[in-house]
N, C-alpha and C positions, 0 to 999 in steps of 0.2 A: 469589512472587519479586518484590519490589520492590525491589532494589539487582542492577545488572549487575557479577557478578564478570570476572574477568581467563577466566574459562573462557568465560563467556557469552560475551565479544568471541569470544573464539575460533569460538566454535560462531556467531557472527553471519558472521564473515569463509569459515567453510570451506560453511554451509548458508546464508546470505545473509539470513536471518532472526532475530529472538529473540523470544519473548513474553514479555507483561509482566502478567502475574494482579495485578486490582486496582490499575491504572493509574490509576482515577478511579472515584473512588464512585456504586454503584450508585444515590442518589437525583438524583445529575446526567443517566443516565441515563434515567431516568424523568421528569423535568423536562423534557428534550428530547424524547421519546415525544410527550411530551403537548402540544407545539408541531405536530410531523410529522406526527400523526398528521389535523387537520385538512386540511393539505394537501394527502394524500394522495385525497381527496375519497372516501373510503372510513370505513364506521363499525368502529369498532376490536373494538365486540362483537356484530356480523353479517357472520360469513364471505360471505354472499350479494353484500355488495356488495365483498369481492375478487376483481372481473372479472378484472382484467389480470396476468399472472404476474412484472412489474414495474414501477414509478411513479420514476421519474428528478424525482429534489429537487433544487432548488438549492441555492448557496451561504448555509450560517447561520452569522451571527454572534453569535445572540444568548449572553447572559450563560451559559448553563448548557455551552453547545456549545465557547466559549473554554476554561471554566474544568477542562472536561475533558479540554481539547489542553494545558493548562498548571499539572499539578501540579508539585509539588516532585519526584514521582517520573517523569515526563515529561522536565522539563527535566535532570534528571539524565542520565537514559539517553540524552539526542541530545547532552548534553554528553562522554559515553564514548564512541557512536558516531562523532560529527562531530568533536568537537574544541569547548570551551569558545569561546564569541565566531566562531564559523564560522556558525550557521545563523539567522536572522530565525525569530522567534517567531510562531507560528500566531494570525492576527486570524480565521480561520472555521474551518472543518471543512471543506471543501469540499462535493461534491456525495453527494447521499446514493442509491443505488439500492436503493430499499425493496421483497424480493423478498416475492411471497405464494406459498401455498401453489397448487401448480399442476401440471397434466401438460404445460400448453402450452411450447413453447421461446421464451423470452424473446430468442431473436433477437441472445445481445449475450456469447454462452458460450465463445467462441473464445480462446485463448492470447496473450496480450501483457504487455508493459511497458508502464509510461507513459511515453510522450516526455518530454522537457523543456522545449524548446522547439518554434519557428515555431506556437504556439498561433493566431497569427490566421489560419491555414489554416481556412477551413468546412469540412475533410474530415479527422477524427482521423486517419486513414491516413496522410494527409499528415505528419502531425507526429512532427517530427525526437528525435534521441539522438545524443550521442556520448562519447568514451572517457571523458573529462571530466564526463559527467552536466551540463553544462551546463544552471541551471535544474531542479535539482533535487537533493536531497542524502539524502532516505528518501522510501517510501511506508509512510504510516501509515495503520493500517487500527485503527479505534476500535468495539468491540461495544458497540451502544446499548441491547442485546436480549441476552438471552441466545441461542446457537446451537450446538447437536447439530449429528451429522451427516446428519441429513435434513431440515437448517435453510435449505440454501444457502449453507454457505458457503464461502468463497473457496477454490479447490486452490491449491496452491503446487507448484511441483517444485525440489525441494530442492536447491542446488546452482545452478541454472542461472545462476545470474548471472554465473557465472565463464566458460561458456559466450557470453553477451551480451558481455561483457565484449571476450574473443577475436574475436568476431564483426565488433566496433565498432573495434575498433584500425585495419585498416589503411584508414578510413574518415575518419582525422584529426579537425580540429575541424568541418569536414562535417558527418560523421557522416550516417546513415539515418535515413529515413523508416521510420516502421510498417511499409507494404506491400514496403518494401526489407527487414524485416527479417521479417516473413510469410515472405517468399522464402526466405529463406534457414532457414527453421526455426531461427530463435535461434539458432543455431549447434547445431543438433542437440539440442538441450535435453530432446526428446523419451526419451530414453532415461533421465531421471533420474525416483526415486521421486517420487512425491507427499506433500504433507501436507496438513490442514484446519485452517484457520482456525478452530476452533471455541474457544468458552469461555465464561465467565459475563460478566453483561453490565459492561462497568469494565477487561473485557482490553483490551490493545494491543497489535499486533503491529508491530512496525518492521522494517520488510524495506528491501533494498539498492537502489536506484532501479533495478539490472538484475535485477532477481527477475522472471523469468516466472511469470504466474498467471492464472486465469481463472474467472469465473462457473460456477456448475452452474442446475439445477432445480434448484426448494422443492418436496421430498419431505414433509416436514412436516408440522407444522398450526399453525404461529404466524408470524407475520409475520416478518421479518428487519431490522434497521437497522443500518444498519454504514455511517462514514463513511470514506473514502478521499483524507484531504489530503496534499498534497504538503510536505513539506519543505523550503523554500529555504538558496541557500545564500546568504550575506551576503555574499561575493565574485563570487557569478554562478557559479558552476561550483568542481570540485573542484581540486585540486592533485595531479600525481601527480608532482613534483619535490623534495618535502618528504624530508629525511633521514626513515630510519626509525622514529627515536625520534619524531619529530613527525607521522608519518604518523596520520592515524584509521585507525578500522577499516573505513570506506566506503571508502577510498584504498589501505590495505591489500590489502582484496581484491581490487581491480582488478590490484595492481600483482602479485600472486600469481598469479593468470590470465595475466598476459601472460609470467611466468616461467615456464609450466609448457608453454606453446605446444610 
């Protein structure tokens, strides 16, 4: 599926999610593999030296890792999501948690959103959300690697963003902190199905800046790369004042959760 029809909005606005099979070709891909993989100070064909059941990358921007945040079938889909001329165009992929195959618990599996902003807090917990998504307009989650389900990868619980969503409202432009929204269980989010991020390596997943999700253990036997960039928005935050006809589907949603309270 590389063109988002008027259903796929749909199913993005009621499940908070869409995937995108063959997002970006599989030898970009492997072009960026083969950058990470040094990094990781692990040899890629001696299981022996993956000690650690995760290796936190940072920010890449080189040529191969842009050009796979920015196909023509990319930029279409955040142009259906967000609204054409709404979102700043991805200069990295952000940070990469390259999980290995492992029984140990990587310590980092727990249920969240990403904030959007108060980023210069040293303590993720600390960093805020609110109704507006201020600071953020998708999370894009890019498979560098192909990923089964005993790959590690990402749960999702379907639905929950409309949950977050309710949660955040009468928070204003405030809005919570992580551990204020720990507390509160997403707004009970917990009771919605799960899905798995999985697919061939060139999927992308664009999910709603309130999608609850979380890390597992790599049941496995092959490494995992998947990056996690944020999507900005070119005004700073969302609009939930827009007529309907001008509304995106990220705006949409929100505005469907606080009708349904």
């Amino acid at each position: 599926m590389h063109k988002l029809s008027d259903a796929h909005l749909q199913q993005f606005i009621q499940n908070g999610f869409v995937r995108i099979d063959g997002a970006f070709p599989r030898h970009l891909a492997e072009e960026a593999r083969a950058i990470l993989w040094p990094d990781t100070g692990c040899d890629p064909h001696d299981p022996a030296t993956w000690a650690r059941p995760v290796v936190r990358l940072g920010m890449y921007s080189q040529r191969p890792f842009v050009e796979a945040a920015s196909t023509p079938v990319m930029h279409a889909a955040f142009d259906r999501l967000v609204g054409a001329g709404r979102w700043r165009p991805l200069a990295s992929v952000g940070t990469f948690p390259v999980r290995f195959p492992s029984a140990d618990d990587p310590g980092d599996t727990g249920w969240h959103i990403d904030p959007g902003f108060d980023h210069q807090k040293p303590d993720f917990m600390d960093w805020r959300a609110n109704i507006t998504s201020k600071g953020r307009t998708l999370l894009v989650l890019l498979l560098f690697s192909d990923v089964g389900e005993s790959d590690a990868p990402t749960r999702i619980r379907v639905g929950s963003h409309l949950d977050v969503a309710r949660m955040l409202a009468p928070a204003g432009e405030q809005g919570l902190t992580l551990r204020e929204m720990v507390g509160a269980r997403f707004g009970d989010s917990g009771r919605r199905s799960e899905a798995l991020a999985v697919g061939d390596a060139g999927t992308a997943y664009l999910c709603h800046p309130f999608l609850v999700h979380a890390a597992q253990l790599h049941r496995g036997t092959r490494p995992r790369f998947m990056a996690q960039p944020p999507l900005l928005p070119r005004d700073g935050a969302l609009s939930l004042s827009r007529g309907e006809a001008d509304s995106s589907p990220v705006e949409t949603a929100i505005r469907l959760a606080l009708s349904e309270r």
